[in-house]
N, C-alpha and C positions, 0 to 999 in steps of 0.2 A: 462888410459883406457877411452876411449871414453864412454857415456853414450848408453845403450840400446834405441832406440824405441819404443813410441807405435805404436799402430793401425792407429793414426790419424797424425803421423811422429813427434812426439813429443818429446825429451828426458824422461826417465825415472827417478826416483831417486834424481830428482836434490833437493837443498836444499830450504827449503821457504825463496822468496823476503825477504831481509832487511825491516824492516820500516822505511818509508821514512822521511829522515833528511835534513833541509836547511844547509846553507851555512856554520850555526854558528856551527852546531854537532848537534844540536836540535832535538829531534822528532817533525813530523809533523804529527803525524796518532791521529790528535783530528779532531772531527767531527766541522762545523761553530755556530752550534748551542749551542755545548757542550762547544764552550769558550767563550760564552757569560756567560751560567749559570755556568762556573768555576769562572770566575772573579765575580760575584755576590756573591757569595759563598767565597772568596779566601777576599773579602771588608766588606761581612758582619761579618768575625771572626776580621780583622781589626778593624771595630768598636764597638763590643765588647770590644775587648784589651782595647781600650781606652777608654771605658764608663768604666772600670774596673777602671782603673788607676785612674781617678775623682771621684769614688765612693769609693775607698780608704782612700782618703784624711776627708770623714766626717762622714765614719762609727766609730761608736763607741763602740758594743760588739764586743770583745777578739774573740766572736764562727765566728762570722759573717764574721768579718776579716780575720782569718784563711781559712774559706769557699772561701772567694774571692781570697784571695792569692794561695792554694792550686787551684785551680779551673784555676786562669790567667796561672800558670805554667803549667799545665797541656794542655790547649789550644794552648798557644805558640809553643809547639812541634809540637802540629796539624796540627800547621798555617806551619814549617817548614817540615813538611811531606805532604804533599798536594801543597807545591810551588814549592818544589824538583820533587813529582811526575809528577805537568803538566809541569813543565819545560823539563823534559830529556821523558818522557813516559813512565820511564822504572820504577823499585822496588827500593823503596826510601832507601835511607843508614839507616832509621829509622824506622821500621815500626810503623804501626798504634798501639796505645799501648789503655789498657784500663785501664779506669777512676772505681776508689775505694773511695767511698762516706765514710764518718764515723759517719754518724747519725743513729741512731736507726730504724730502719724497722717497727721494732712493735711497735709502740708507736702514731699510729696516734690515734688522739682526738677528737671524733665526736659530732656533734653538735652545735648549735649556743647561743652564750651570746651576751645579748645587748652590743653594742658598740658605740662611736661617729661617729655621722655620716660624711662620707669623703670628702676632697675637697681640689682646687688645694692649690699648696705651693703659697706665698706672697713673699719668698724671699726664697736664701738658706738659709738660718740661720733656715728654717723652715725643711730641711732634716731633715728625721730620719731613724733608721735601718727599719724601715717598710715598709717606700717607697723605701730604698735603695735595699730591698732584692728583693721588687716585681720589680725592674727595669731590674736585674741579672733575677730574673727568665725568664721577657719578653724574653731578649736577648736568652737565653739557648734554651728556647721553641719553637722560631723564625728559630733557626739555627735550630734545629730538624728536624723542617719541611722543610725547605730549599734545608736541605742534601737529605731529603730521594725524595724529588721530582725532585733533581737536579741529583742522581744517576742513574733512572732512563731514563735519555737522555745522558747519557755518550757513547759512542765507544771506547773509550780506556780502556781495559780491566782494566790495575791497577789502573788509576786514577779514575774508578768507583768504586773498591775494596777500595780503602783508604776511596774516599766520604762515602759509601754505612758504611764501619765499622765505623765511626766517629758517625753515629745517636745513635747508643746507648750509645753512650758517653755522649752524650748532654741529652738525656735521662735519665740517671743518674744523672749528674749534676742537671738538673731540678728537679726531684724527691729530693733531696738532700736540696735545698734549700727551697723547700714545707714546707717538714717536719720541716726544723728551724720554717718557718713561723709559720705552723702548732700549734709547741710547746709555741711559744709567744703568738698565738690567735690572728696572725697576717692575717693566709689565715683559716678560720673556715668552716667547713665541713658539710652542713648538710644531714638529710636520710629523707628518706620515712620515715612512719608508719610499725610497724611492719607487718600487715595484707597488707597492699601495697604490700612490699614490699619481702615477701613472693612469694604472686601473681606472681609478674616479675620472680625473682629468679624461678618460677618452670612450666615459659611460654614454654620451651621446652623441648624436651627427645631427646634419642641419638637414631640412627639405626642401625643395623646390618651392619659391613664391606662386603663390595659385593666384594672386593678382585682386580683386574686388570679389569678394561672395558671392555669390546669386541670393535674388532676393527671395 
């Protein structure tokens, strides 16, 4: 049966265009912009992986280790849902999964002790877990922001849905390895004054919901 018409002699009914695919099967409905900031994105979990794998070799606590190892497996999936998605465009055979930290929440330790003062390494023999976790954090923290400013310029709906759920991933992860630090007195916390800080804490109040705008 023939399509109906519209007003404007159009067919009715018809089904939505294909996205458009080259030669190889490939989707091509990514924006020029947005595969710049994929492949920036798609190199810096790249190099993660691999600062991981070197940072392996000279850590020395059991917890730390575990952290990196649980942490690299966890990524690698990522790296392999996010290469599938901007590869075909379409909903990757794996979805986005989410990342389960096992360090203690409540347990952060506030305040500051005297410590040595910092500075660079001389050689590696000079590594230790302290630099090695602030290194993992940098990374973690780097991609966070990465993703969520990189989701932001996407056109292709899923490969902005896989970037955009990956930041709380990284998000956790970072938080994750804080806290290790945290507990060593590796990354130390300080506050305000109780009277400060007070102050801040009760600089605002909430308002009454006015409910839907006017249009």
């Amino acid at each position: 049966m023939q399509n109906q018409m519209n007003q404007q002699g159009q067919p009715q009914n018809q089904m939505p265009p294909a996205q458009p695919v080259n030669q190889t099967g490939v989707s091509t409905n990514h924006g020029g912009h947005e595969l710049y900031d994929a492949h920036e994105v798609i190199a810096g979990i790249i190099s993660m992986l691999d600062q991981y794998q070197m940072y392996d070799q000279h850590t020395k606590d059991p917890e730390l280790k575990d952290i990196l190892h649980r942490q690299s497996a966890f990524v690698t999936q990522m790296y392999n849902t996010i290469v599938e998605s901007f590869n075909t465009g379409q909903k990757p055979s794996v979805s986005t999964q989410v990342y389960n930290m096992t360090q203690n929440h409540d347990q952060v330790v506030y305040g500051i002790k005297p410590s040595q003062p910092k500075k660079p390494n001389t050689s590696v023999q000079d590594l230790s877990d302290n630099g090695l976790s602030a290194y993992m954090l940098g990374h973690t923290k780097g991609l966070a922001t990465l993703l969520a400013m990189t989701a932001l310029e996407m056109t292709n709906p899923v490969l902005r849905r896989v970037i955009a759920d990956s930041v709380p991933n990284f998000i956790e992860m970072s938080y994750e390895i804080f806290l290790y630090q945290n507990k060593h007195e590796y990354y130390q916390v300080p506050q305000l004054n109780m009277q400060d800080m007070n102050v801040m804490l009760q600089s605002y109040t909430t308002v009454p919901n006015q409910g839907n705008l006017p249009h």
